[in-house]
PLY file of the C-alpha trace (Angstrom):
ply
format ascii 1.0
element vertex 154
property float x
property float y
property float z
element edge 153
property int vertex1
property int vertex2
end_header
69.06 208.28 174.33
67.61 206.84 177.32
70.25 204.46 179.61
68.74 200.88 177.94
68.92 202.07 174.62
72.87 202.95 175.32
73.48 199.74 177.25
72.08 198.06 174.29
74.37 199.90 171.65
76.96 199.05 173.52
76.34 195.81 174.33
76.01 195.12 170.33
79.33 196.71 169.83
81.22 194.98 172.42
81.82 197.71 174.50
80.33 195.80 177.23
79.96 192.10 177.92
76.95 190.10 177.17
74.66 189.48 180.22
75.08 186.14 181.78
72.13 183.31 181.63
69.69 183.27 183.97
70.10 181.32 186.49
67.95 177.91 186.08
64.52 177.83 187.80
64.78 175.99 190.99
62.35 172.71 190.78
60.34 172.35 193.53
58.94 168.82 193.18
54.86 169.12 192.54
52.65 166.89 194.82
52.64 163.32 194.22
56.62 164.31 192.10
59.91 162.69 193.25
62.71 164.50 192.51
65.73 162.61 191.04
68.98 163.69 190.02
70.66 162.00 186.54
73.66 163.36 184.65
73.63 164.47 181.38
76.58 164.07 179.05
77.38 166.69 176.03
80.41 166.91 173.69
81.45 170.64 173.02
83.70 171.72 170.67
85.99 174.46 171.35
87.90 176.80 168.97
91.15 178.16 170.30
91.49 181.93 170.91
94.96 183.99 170.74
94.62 185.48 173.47
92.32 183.35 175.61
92.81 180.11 174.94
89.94 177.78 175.30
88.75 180.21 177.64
88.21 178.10 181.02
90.09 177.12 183.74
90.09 173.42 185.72
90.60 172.49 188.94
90.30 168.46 190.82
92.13 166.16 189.76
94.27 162.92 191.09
96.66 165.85 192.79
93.72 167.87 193.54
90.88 166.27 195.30
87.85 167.67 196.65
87.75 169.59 199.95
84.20 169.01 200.12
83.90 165.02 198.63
87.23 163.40 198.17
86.16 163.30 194.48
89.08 163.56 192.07
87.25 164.40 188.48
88.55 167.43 186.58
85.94 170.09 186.96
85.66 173.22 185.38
86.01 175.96 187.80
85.91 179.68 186.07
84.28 179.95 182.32
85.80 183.28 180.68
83.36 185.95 180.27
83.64 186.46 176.05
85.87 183.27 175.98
85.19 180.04 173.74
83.50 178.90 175.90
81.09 181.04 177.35
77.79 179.75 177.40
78.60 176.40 176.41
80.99 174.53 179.46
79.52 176.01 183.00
81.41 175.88 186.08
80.76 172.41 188.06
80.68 170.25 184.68
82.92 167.85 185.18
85.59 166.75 182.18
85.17 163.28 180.76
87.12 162.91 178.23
89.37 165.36 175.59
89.72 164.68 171.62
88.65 161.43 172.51
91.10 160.33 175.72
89.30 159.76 179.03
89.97 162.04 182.02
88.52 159.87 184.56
91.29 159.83 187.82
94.26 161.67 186.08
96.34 164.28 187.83
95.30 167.79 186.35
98.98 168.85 184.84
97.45 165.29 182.15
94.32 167.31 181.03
96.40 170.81 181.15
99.03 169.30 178.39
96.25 167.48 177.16
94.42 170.68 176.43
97.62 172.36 175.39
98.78 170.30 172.42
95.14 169.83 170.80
95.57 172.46 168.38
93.02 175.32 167.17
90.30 172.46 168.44
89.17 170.73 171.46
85.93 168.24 171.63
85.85 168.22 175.27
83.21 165.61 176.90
81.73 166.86 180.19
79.09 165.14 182.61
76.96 168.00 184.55
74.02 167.13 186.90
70.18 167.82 186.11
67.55 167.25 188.53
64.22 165.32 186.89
60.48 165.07 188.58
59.51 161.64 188.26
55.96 160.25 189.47
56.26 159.16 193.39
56.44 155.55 193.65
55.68 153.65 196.57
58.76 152.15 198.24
56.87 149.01 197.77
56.79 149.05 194.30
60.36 149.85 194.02
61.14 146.36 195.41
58.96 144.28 193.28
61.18 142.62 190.74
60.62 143.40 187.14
59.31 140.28 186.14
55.80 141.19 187.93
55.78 144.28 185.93
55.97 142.69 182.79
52.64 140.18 183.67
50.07 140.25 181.29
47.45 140.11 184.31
46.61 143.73 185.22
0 1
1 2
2 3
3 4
4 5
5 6
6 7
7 8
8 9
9 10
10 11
11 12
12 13
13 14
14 15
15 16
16 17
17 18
18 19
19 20
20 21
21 22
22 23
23 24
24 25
25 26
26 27
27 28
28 29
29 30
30 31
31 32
32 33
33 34
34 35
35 36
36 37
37 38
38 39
39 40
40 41
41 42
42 43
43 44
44 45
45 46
46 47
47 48
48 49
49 50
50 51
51 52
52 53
53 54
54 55
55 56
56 57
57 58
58 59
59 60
60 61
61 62
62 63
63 64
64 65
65 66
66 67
67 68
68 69
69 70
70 71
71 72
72 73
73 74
74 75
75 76
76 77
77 78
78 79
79 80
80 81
81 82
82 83
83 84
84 85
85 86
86 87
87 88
88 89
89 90
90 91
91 92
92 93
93 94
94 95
95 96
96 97
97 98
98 99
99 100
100 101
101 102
102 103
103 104
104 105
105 106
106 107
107 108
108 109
109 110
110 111
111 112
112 113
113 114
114 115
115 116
116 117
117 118
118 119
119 120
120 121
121 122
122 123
123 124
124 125
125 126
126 127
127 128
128 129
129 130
130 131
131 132
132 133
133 134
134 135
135 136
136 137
137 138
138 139
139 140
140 141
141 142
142 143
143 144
144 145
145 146
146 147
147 148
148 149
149 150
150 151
151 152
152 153
């Protein structure tokens, strides 16, 4: 049995951990592309484990801001490897809301207890950054109102 064949036994045994994602492709914007950056919003549920939890840690917070930005969002910070969550919250996403109550400028001990006192289930709401190519637009037709846009006259 050659060293891939093992890995892959054990892999499907759980001897060893499943390999991470890889990493996304780095846009380069194409000629004639802008690059813009949007944020995408997703609502992941989360079954408890034993011995893990939900299986990710949080940092930020009211109590907590930013080094970097000032910002005070909760923000996930490590993902478990073989947790809950694994492969569904990513480190960076920042925590909107949990069961349905907003985390937007709470100290992080709120979304902790929060967290704590769900039960076996957590819908946890998270906001995490994508970059889109858009067609380049002239900064001149950025400041036409949208009225012109909308004449019939070509």
């Amino acid at each position: 049995m050659n060293l891939a064949q093992r890995r892959k036994l054990m892999k499907h045994f759980g001897s060893l951990p499943p390999e991470p994602p890889p990493p996304p492709l780095m846009a380069v914007p194409k000629p004639g592309m802008e690059e813009l950056m949007i944020w995408e919003q997703h609502t992941i549920t989360l079954n408890k484990d034993a011995k893990m939890g939900f299986g990710f840690a949080i940092s930020g917070g009211r109590d907590k801001p930013s080094p970097e930005s000032g910002d005070t969002a909760i923000v996930v910070s490590d993902v478990l490897p073989n947790g809950p969550a694994m492969g569904r919250l990513f480190t960076k996403d920042n925590i909107v809301m949990v069961n349905g109550v907003s985390m937007e400028n709470v100290f992080s001990n709120f979304t902790i207890q929060n967290l704590r006192s769900c039960g076996q289930t957590a819908n946890v709401t998270v906001r995490r950054p994508r970059k889109i190519q858009l067609p380049a637009s002239t900064r001149d037709a950025r400041r036409l109102p949208l009225s012109n846009l909308l004449d019939a006259t070509p």
